[in-house]
MDAnalysis code that builds the backbone (N, CA, C; Angstrom):
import MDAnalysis as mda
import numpy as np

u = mda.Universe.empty(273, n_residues=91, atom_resindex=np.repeat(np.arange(91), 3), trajectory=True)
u.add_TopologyAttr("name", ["N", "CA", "C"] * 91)
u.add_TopologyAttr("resid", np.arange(1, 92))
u.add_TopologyAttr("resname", ["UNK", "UNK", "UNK", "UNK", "UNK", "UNK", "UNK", "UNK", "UNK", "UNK", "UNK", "UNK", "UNK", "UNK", "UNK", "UNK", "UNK", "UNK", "UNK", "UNK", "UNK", "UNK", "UNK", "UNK", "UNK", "UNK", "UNK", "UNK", "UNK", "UNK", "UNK", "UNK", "UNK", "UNK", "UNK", "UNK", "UNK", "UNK", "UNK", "UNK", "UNK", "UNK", "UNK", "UNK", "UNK", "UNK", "UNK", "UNK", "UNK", "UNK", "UNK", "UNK", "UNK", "UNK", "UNK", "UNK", "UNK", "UNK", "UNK", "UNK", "UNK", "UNK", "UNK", "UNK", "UNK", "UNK", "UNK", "UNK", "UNK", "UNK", "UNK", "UNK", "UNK", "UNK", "UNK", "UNK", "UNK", "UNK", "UNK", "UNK", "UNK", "UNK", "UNK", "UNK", "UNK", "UNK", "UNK", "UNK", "UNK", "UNK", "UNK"])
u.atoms.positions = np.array([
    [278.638, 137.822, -104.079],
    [278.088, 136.672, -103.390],
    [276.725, 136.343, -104.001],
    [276.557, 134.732, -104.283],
    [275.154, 134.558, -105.165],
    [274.321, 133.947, -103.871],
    [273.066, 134.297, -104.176],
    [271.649, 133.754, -103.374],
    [271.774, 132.442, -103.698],
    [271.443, 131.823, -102.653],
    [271.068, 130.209, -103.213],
    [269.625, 130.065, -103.783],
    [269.018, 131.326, -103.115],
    [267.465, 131.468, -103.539],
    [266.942, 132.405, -104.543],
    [266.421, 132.492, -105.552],
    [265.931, 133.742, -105.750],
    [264.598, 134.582, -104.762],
    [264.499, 135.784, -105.371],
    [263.938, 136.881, -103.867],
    [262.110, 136.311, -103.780],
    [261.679, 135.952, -105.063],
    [260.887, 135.468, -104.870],
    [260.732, 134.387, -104.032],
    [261.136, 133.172, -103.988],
    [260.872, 132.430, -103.227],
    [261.149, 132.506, -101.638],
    [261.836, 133.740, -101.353],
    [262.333, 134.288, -100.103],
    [260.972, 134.640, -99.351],
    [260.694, 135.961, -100.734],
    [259.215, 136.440, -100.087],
    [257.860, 135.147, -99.776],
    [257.669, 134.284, -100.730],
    [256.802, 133.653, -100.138],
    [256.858, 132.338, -99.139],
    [258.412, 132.193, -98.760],
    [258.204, 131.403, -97.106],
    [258.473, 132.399, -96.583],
    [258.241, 133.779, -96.171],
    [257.976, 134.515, -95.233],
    [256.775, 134.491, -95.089],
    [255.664, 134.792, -96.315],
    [254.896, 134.962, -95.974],
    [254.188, 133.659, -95.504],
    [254.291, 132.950, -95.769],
    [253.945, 131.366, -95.376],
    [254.308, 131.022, -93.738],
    [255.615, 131.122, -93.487],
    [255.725, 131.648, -92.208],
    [254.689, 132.372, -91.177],
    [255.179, 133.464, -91.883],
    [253.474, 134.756, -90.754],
    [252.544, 133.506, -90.835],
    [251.655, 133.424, -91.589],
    [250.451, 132.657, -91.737],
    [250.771, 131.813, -90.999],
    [251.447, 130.908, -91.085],
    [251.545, 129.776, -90.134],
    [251.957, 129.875, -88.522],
    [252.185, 131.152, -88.296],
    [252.537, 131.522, -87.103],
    [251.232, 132.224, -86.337],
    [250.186, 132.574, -87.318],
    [249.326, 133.392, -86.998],
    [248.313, 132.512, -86.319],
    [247.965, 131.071, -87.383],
    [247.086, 130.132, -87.503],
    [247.469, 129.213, -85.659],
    [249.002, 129.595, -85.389],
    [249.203, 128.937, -84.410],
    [248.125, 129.846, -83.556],
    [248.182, 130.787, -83.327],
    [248.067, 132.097, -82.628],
    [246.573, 131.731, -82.369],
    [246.208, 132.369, -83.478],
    [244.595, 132.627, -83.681],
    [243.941, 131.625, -84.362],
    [242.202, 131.712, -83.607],
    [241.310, 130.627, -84.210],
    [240.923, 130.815, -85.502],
    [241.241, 132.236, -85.622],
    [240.486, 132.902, -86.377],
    [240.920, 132.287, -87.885],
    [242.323, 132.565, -87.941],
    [243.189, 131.974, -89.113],
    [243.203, 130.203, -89.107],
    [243.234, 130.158, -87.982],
    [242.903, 128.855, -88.022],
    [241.894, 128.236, -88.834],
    [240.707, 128.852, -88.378],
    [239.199, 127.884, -89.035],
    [239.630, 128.545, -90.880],
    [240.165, 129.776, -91.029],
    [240.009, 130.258, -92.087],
    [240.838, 128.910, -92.870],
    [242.057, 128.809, -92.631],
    [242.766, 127.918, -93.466],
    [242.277, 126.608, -93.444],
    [241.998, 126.192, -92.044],
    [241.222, 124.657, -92.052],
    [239.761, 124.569, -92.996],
    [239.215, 125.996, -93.463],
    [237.965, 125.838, -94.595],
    [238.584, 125.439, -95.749],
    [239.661, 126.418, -95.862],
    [240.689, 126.138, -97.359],
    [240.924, 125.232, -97.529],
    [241.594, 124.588, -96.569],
    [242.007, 123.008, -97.005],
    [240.892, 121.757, -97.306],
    [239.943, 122.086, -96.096],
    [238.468, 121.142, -96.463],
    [238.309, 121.105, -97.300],
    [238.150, 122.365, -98.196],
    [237.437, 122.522, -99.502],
    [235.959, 123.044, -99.274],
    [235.592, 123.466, -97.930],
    [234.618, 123.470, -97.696],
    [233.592, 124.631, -98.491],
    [234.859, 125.748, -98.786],
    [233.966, 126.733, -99.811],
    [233.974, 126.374, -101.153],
    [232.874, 127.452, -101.883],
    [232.970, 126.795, -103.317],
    [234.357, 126.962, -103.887],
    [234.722, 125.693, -105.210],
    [235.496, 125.317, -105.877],
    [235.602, 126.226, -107.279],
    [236.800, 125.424, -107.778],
    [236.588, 125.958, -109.331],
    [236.900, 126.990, -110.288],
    [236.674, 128.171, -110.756],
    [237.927, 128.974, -111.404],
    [238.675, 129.290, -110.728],
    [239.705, 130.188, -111.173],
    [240.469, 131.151, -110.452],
    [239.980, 132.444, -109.901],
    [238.946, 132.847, -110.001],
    [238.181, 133.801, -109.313],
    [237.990, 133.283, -107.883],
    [237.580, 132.051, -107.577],
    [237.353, 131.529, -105.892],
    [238.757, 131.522, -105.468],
    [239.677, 131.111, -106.042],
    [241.337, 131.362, -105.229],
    [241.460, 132.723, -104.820],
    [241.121, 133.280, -106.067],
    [241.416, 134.747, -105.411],
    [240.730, 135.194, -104.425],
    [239.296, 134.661, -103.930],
    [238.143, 135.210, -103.176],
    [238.918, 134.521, -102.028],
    [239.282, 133.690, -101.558],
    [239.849, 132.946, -101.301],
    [241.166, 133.747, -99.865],
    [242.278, 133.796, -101.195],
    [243.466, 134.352, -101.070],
    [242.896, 136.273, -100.122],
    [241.823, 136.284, -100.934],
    [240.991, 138.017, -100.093],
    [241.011, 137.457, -98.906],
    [240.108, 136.727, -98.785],
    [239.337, 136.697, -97.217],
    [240.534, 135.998, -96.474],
    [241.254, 135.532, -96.358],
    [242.364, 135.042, -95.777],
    [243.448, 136.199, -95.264],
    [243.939, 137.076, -96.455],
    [244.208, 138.362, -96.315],
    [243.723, 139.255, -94.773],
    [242.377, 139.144, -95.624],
    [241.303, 140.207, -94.107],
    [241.658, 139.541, -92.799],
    [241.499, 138.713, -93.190],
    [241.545, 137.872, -91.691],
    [242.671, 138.504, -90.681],
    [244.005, 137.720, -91.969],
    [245.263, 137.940, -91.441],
    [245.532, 139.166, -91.087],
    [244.600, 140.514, -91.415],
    [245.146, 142.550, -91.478],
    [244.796, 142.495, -90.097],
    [243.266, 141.703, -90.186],
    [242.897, 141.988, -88.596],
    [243.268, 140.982, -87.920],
    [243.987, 140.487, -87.700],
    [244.829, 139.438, -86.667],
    [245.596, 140.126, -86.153],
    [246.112, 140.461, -87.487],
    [247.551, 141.462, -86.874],
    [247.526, 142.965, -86.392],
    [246.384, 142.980, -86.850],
    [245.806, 144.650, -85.891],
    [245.323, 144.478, -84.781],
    [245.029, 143.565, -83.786],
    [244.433, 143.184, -82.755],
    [245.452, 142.250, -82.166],
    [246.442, 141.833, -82.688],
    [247.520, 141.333, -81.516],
    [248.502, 142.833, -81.493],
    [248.272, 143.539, -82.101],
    [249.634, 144.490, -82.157],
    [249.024, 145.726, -81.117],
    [247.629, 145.581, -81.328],
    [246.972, 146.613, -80.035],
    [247.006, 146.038, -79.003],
    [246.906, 144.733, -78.762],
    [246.938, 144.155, -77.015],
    [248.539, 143.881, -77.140],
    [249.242, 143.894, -78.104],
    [250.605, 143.399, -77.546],
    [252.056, 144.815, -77.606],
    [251.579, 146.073, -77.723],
    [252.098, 146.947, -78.289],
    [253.476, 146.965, -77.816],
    [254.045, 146.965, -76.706],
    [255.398, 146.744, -75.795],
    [256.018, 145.986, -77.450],
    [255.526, 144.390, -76.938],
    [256.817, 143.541, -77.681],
    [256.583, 144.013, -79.317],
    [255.302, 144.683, -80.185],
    [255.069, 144.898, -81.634],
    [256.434, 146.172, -81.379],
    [256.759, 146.647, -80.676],
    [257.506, 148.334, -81.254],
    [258.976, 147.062, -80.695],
    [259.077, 146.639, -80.103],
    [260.325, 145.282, -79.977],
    [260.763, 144.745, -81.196],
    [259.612, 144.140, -81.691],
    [260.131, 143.534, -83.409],
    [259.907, 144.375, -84.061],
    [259.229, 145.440, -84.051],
    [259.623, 146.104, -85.430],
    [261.236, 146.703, -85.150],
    [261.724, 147.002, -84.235],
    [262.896, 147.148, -84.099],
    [264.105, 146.319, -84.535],
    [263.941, 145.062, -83.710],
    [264.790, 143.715, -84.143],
    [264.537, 143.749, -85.507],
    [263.600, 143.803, -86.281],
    [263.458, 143.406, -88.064],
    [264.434, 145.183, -88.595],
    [264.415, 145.978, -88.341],
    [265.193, 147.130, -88.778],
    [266.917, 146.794, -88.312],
    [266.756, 146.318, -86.959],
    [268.397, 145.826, -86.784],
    [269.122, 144.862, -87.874],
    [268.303, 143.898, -88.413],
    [268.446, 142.572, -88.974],
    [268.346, 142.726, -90.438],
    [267.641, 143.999, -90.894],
    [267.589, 144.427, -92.485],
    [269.136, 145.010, -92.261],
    [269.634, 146.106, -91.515],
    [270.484, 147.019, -91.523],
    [271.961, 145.876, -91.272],
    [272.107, 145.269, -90.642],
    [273.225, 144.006, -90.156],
    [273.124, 143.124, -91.615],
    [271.760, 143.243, -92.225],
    [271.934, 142.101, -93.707],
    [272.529, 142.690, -94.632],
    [272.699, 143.959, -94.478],
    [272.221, 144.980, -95.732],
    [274.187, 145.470, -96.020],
    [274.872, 145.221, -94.247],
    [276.347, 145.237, -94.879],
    [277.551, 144.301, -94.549],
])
């Protein structure tokens, strides 16, 4: 059976996903991406994307470390459902 996708492009609307699910969530990701898009930080090589792509990162580790401590019940829920859903893909 062929992918309609290759795995790359799989992985990054997931991760595009999270982010965009997070940004719903939190202000935090919020203001972060609404700077990105402004343009409001500095411009220009590829060194600021990457500075960029960092601090967005951080943001997102601790987003998700601070909803997963106030939300621990439903976090041990999906990590479950995502092990059901690898294992059900997988045969």
């Amino acid at each position: 059976m062929e992918r309609p996708w290759p795995n790359w492009v799989t992985t990054i609307l997931s991760v595009a996903a999270l982010i965009a699910g997070l940004a719903a969530l939190d202000p935090l990701v919020r203001d972060e991406l609404a700077a990105i898009a402004d343009g409001q930080r500095p411009t220009g090589a590829l060194a600021t994307v990457g500075q960029r792509a960092e601090e967005l990162a951080l943001v997102t580790i601790q987003v998700v470390r601070d909803q997963t401590m106030s939300h621990a019940q439903l976090t041990i829920f999906v990590l479950a459902a995502a092990v059901l859903l690898v294992l059900m893909l997988r045969t």
